[in-house]
N, C-alpha and C positions, 0 to 999 in steps of 0.2 A: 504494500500500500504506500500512496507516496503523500504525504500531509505537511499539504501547507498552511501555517499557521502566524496571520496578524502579521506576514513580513512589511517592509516598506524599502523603498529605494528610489532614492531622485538621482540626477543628470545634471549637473552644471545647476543645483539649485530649483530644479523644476522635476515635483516629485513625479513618478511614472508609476510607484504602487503605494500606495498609503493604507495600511493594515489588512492585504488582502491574505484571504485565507480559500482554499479549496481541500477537497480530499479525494484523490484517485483511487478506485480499489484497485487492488494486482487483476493483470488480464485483462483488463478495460483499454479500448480505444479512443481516444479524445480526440476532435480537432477541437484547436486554438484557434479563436476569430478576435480580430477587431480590427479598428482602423490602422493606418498605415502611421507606425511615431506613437502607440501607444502605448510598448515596451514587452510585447511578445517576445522577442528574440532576447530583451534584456532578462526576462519570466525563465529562458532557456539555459542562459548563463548563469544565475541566480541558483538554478536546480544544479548542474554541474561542480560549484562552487567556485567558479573563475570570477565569480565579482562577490562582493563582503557587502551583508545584507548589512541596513539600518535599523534592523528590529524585526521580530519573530522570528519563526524557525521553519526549519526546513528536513525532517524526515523521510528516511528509506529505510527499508529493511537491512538487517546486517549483511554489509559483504556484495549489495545488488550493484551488477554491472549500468552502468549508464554507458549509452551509447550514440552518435551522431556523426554528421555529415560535416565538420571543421572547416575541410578545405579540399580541393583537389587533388589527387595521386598525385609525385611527382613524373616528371618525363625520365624514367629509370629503363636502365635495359632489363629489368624483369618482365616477365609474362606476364597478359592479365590474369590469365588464372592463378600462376602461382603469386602476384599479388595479393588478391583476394583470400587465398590459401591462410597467407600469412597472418589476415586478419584477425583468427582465430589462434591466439598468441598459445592458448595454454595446451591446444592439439598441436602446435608447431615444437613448442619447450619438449614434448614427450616424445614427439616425433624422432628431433635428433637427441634427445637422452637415451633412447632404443639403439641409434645406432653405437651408442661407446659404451652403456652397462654394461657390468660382468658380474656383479653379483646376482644371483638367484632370485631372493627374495624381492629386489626392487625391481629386476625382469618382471617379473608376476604382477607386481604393482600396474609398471604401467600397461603390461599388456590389456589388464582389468581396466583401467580406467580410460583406456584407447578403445576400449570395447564399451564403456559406460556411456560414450561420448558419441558413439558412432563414428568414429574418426577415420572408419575404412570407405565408408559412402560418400566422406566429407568432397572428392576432388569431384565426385557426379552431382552433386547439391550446390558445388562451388558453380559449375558449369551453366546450372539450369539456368542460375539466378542471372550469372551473366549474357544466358542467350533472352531472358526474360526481357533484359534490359538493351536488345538488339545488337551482341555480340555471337555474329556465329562461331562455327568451331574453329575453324581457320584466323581469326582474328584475336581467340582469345589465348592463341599460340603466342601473339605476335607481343614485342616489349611497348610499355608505355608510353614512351619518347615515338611509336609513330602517331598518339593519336592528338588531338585539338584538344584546348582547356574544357572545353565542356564535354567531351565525350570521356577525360579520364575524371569529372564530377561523376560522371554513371560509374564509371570502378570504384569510385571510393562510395557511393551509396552501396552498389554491389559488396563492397568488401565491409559493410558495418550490420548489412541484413546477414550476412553468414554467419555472422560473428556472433548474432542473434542474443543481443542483450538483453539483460532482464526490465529494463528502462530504454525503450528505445524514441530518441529526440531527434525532430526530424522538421528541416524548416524552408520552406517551398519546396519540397524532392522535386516537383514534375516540372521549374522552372527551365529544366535540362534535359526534359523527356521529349518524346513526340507524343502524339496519338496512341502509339501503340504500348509503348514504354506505360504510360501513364496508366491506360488499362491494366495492365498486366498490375506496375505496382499496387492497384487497388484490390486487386482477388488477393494476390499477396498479403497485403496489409491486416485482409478481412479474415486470414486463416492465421497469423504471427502468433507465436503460443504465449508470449508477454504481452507487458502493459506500453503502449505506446501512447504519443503526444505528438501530434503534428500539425505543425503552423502552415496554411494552407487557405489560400482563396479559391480555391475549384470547387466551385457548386457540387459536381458530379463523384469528386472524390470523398467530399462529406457526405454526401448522403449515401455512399455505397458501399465506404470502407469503414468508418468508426459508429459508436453507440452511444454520444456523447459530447456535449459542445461545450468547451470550455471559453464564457466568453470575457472578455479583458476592456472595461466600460470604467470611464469614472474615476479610475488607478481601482479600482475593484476588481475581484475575481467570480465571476458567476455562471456556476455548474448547471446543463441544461440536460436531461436524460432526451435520446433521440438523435436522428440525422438534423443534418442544418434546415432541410426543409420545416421540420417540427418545431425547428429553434426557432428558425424566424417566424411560424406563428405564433407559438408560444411570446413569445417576444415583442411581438405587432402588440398582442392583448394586452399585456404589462403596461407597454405606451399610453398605450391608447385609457386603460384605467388610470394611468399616474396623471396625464394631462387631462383626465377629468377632474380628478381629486385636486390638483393645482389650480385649474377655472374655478373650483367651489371655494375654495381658501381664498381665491382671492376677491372674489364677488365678498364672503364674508368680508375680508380684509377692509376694502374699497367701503361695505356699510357701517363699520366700526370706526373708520378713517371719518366719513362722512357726519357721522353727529359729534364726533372728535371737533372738528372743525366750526360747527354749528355750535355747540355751547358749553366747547374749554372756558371761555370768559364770561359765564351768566354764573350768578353765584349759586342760584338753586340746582343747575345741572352741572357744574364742576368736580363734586363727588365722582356721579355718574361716568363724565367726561374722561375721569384721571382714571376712571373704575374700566375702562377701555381702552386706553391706552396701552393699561399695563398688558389688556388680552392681548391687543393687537404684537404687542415685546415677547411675550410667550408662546408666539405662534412659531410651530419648526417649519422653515420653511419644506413647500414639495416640489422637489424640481423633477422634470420631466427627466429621466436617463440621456445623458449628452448621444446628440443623432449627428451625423455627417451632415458636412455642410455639404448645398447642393454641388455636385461633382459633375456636373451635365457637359458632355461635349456638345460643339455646335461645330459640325460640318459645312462647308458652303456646298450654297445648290448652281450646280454645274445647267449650264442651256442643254435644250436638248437636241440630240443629234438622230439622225436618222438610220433606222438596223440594218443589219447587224453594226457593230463598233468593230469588232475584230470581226475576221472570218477566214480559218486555215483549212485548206488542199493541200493533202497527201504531202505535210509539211515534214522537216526532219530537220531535229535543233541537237549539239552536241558542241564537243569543245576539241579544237583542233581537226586531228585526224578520226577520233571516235565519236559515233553515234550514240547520245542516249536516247533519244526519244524519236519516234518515226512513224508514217504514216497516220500524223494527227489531221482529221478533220471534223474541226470544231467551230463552234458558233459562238459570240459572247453580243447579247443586247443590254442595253442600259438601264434594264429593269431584273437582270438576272442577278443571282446572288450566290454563289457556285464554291463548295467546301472542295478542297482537293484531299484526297484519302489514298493511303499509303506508305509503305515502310519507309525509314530514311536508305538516301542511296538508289534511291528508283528513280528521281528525276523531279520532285515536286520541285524546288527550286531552280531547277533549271526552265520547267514549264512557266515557273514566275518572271523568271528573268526574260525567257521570249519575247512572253508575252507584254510585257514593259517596255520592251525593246532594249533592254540590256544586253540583249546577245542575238546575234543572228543566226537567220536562219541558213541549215547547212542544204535546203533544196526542199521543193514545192513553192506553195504559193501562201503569201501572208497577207490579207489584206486590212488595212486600220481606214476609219473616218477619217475624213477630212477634218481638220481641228479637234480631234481627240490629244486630250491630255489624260494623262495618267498619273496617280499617286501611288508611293511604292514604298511600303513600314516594312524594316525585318528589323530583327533583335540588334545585328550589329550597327546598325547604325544609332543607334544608343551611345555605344561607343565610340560614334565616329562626334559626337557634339565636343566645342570647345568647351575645355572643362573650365580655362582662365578667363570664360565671359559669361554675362548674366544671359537666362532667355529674351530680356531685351533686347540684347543687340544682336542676338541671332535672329529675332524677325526684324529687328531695323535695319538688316545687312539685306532683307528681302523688299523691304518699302521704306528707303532713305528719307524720301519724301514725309512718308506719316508722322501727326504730331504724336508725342508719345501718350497722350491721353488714347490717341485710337488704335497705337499698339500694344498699351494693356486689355484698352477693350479686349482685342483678339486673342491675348494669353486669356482673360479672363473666363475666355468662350471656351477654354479645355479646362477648367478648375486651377489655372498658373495666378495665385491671388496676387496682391501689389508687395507684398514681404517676397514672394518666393522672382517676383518677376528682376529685381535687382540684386536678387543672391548667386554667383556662381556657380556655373552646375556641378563642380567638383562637392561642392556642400548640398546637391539637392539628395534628396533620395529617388530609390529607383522609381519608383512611381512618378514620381514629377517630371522624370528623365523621359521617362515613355511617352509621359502626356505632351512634354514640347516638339518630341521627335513625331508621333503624331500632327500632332497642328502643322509642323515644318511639311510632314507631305501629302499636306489637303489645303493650303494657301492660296492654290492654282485655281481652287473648283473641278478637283478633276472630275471625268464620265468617270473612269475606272478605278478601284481604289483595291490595292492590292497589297494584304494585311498577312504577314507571317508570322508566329506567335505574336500577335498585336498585346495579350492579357496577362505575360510574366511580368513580374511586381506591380500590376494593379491590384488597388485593394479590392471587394468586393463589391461597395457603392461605385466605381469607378467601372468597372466591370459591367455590374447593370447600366452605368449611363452609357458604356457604347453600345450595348446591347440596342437600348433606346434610339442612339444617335443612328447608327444603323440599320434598324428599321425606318428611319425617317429618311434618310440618306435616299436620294434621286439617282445617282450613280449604279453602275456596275459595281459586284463585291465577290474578290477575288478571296479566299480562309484558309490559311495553313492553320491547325492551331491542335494543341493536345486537352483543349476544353472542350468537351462535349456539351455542355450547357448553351456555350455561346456558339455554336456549332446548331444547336438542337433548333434556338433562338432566330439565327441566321439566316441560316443555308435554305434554298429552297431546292438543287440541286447539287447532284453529291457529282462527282469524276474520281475513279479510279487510278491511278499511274502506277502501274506495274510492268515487268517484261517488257521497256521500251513502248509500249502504248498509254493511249489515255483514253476510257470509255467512260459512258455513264454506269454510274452503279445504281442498279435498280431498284435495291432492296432501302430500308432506314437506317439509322446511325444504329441503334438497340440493335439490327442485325448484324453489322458490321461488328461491334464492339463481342458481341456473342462469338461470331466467328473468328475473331482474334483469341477468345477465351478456351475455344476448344480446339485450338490448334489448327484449326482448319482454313486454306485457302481462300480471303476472298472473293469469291467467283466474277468476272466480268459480265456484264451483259450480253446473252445469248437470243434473247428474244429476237425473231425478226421484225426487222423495219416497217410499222404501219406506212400505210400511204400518206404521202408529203401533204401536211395541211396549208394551203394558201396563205401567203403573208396576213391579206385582211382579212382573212378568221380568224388568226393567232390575235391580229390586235385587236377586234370587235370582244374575245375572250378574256385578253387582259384588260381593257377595260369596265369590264363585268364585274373583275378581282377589285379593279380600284373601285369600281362603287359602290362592292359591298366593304371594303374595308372602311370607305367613306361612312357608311352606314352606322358601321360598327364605332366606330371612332364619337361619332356625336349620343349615341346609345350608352357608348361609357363615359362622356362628359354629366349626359345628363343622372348615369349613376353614379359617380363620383358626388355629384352637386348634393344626391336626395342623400346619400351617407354622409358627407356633412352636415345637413340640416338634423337628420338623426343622432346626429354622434353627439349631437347639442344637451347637455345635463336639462336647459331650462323646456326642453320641448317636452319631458313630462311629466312637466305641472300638472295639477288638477286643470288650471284655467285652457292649456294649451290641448286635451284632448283630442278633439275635434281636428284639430291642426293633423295630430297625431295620425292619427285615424287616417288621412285623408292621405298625408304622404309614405307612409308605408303599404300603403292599395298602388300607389303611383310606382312605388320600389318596386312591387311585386308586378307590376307591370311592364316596368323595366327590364326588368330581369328577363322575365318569357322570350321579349319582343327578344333581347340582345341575344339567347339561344337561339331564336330561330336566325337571325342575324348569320349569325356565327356559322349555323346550318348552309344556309345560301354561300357562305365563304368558301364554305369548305367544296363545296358539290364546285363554284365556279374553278376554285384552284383545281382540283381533280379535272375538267376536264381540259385548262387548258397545260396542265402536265401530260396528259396524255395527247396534245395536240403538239408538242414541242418533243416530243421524246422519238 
């Protein structure tokens, strides 16, 4: 069991836990949520003992290993496997103690405890994890020194799951994964035979791998039993009661203030007057749970261009002398929103870079619109921002011109507030880093906006706003990403890149994701080709989609509107009945209308998916 008790720890003065206490039992999975700077990863340190708490304690059981993700393997000439081997220090110690004993009795020892341990399975266990983590057999031969910093972050997650701690701490794992990597780690996670802790913004990962929310609010610690789905209704309710209970205190407040004011200076109700005041000083305040500030991206809306935007014949893109990718013939229109799927090393990236015009094509035919632009996010370019400049002058290196009142505007429009727009990005954190590298390649208005892990180090609110921005977005939407949520949210069409092609995948993400689980082969699309639907049928169908989305869109304003007027403590009053009455008939009203709504959505989308497929 791991019990936290009443610790506290500030930063330069600025406390991040003030007497928070949890209690983990052994064998429980938790993810750690909260916003981004609220001291999760300081929560991680704190348990390991590498920073010295200000007060309470921190208990484990005697002797329990903790274990976590530090840093990167080095570029060593050992093998990944025996890397990972080695992780497991005390089958390693017995290992070569085996080869130099000579006495009897402690032969028998360790042979016993090499057998207690399993330590003969260990290099087949070692193997799985790493092929789990998209190292086949032939590569996890190979020494560390050939692989990139982030592919030897997966050895060393590889090398801490075998090592199989009894405390296993773990902090974005999937920021370094793909799609597939990430599945896999959650089956994994879900069967780990200890008590785990992982700090993690994946929707998909919390609600599939742990039992458990541990959330970080307030400089508080607050334990939530369930996936983060549960969390965060459970959690909406809490709100939503706490800002009721705080409008009532303060209505009282504001009528106690109120004859306060009225007749502190008459001599016969000054008693009364000071006899109110004092309630009014005795009152504890109720503060609503501190919420994220809005986090909203705002993308610009690009004009619109005429279809297809792209359009490849029997195209073939590759680098030098070798072909990866070949015989693509594909379509992209500016209402498409198109997830790419597939193992790393099959060509997603390269398919990105084509289709950007980062790389040429090595034969067929490419065709782009006339004044198409394109916006194009990958991870490294994060790293490619000047770290010795503010995100001001990296958009004022874009509009010299603009006053800088209208170049905060446009940071403001990605959540870059007026503190962080003059701070160096060497001092931002990654979340901030994402968000300006973003804004940088959507400045254009582009049609096409082409996102490759766009959602490592976004927090969760941030996460949801591009969800949002995204949906709203006019443009074509190109998706690399190991989030299945934003993926789920997204994508209206999937593509496969496998074996040098790129097809549509027919099935859903849940298939997909299943098929990754049982080992089995994503299959490509076999169906034959219905007959070609007429341009203006495809758009008389999407326009069908936009008008019921239109539908639906003003059907949820006006239920947002009547759950506000509901949520109101004073609607019911005795006097307000009536009132009552009238707009929960209207709610229920809503409601109906917005299913069937929704119905119509659906059938419109169904047919013109099957008009475009």
């Amino acid at each position: 069991m791991l019990r936290i008790s009443d610790i506290s720890y500030a930063v330069e003065g600025r406390p991040l836990l003030v007497g928070a206490s949890a209690t983990i039992p052994t064998g429980h999975k938790v993810g750690v949520v909260g916003r981004n700077g609220t001291g999760k990863t300081t929560l991680f340190r704190l348990i390991r003992g590498e920073l010295i708490r200000e007060g309470g304690k921190i208990e484990l059981p005697t002797k329990a290993r903790i274990g976590g993700v530090a840093q990167e393997v080095p570029a060593s000439a050992t093998s990944l496997l025996d890397t990972v081997l080695a992780a497991d220090t005390e089958r390693a110690a017995l290992m070569a103690e085996a080869e130099t004993a000579t006495d009897g009795t402690r032969i028998a020892e360790i042979q016993t405890r090499l057998t207690d341990i399993d330590a003969w399975s260990a290099e087949a266990r070692a193997a799985s994890i790493l092929k789990g983590l998209g190292f086949d057999d032939p590569e996890q031969a190979k020494p560390c020194s050939d692989f990139s910093g982030g592919w030897r972050m997966r050895v060393a997650l590889a090398a801490v799951l075998f090592s199989a701690p009894d405390l296993l701490l773990l902090d974005e794992p999937t920021n370094y994964l793909d799609l597939e990597g990430a599945v896999w780690l959650e089956s994994y996670l879900a069967k780990y035979p200890h008590t785990v802790l992982i700090i993690s913004h994946d929707r998909g990962l919390l609600n599939r791998a742990v039992g458990a929310i541990l959330h970080l609010e307030d400089r508080k610690l607050h334990l939530y039993q369930g996936a983060y789905d549960t969390f965060a209704k459970t959690r909406a309710a809490r709100l939503a009661a706490a800002e009721a209970e705080a409008k009532k205190q303060e209505q009282r407040r504001a009528h106690l203030q109120s004859y306060v004011d009225r007749f502190r200076y008459k001599a016969d109700k000054a008693r009364q007057a000071q006899s109110r005041l004092k309630a009014i000083a005795r009152m504890e305040p109720i503060n609503s749970p501190q919420e994220a500030a809005l986090r909203a991206f705002t993308f610009p809306t690009p004009e619109e261009l005429s279809p297809p935007i792209i359009n490849m014949e029997s195209a073939s893109v590759g680098y030098g002398e070798t072909t990866i990718l070949s015989r693509l013939n594909l379509r992209i229109d500016q209402d498409d929103r198109i997830a790419l799927l597939g193992k790393n090393g099959q060509g997603k990236s390269t398919l990105s870079k084509l289709l950007s015009d980062r790389l040429d094509k090595q034969g067929g035919r490419v065709t782009r619109a006339n004044k198409l632009r394109i916006g194009y996010f990958a991870q490294h370019q994060v790293d490619e921002l000047h770290i010795d400049e503010s995100p001001l002058d990296h958009v004022r290196r874009h509009f010299p011109a603009e006053t800088p009142a209208k170049l905060r505007a446009r940071l403001g429009g990605f959540g870059i507030g007026a503190e962080q727009a003059d701070t160096v990005v060497a001092r931002l954190s990654g979340g901030q880093k994402a968000r300006l590298s973003l804004m940088l390649a959507t400045l254009d208005a582009p049609h096409l906006l082409i996102l490759d892990e766009p959602t490592n180090h976004l927090d969760m609110e941030s996460r949801e706003a591009l969800v949002d921005a995204l949906t709203d977005y006019t443009g074509a939407v190109i998706l690399v990403s190991h989030d299945m949520h934003l993926l789920e949210l997204v994508a209206d069409r999937l593509w496969l890149v496998k074996d040098g092609r790129v097809t549509p995948y027919e099935e859903d993400l849940e298939t997909y994701r299943k098929s990754l689980l049982s080992s089995e082969s994503p299959k490509e699309a076999t169906k034959p080709k219905p007959k070609k639907v007429s341009q203006s049928v495809v758009q008389d169908l999407k326009a069908e989609v936009r008008k019921c989305e239109t539908r639906m869109t003003k059907l949820e304003e006006m239920r947002d509107e009547l759950a506000r007027r509901l949520g109101d403590p004073s609607v019911y009053d005795e006097d307000n009945s009536a009132k009552l009455e009238a707009w929960q008939a209207k709610y229920s009203e809503v409601m109906n209308a917005l299913d069937r709504a929704e119905d119509l959505w659906l059938r419109a989308q169904d047919k013109l998916e099957k008009a475009t497929t």
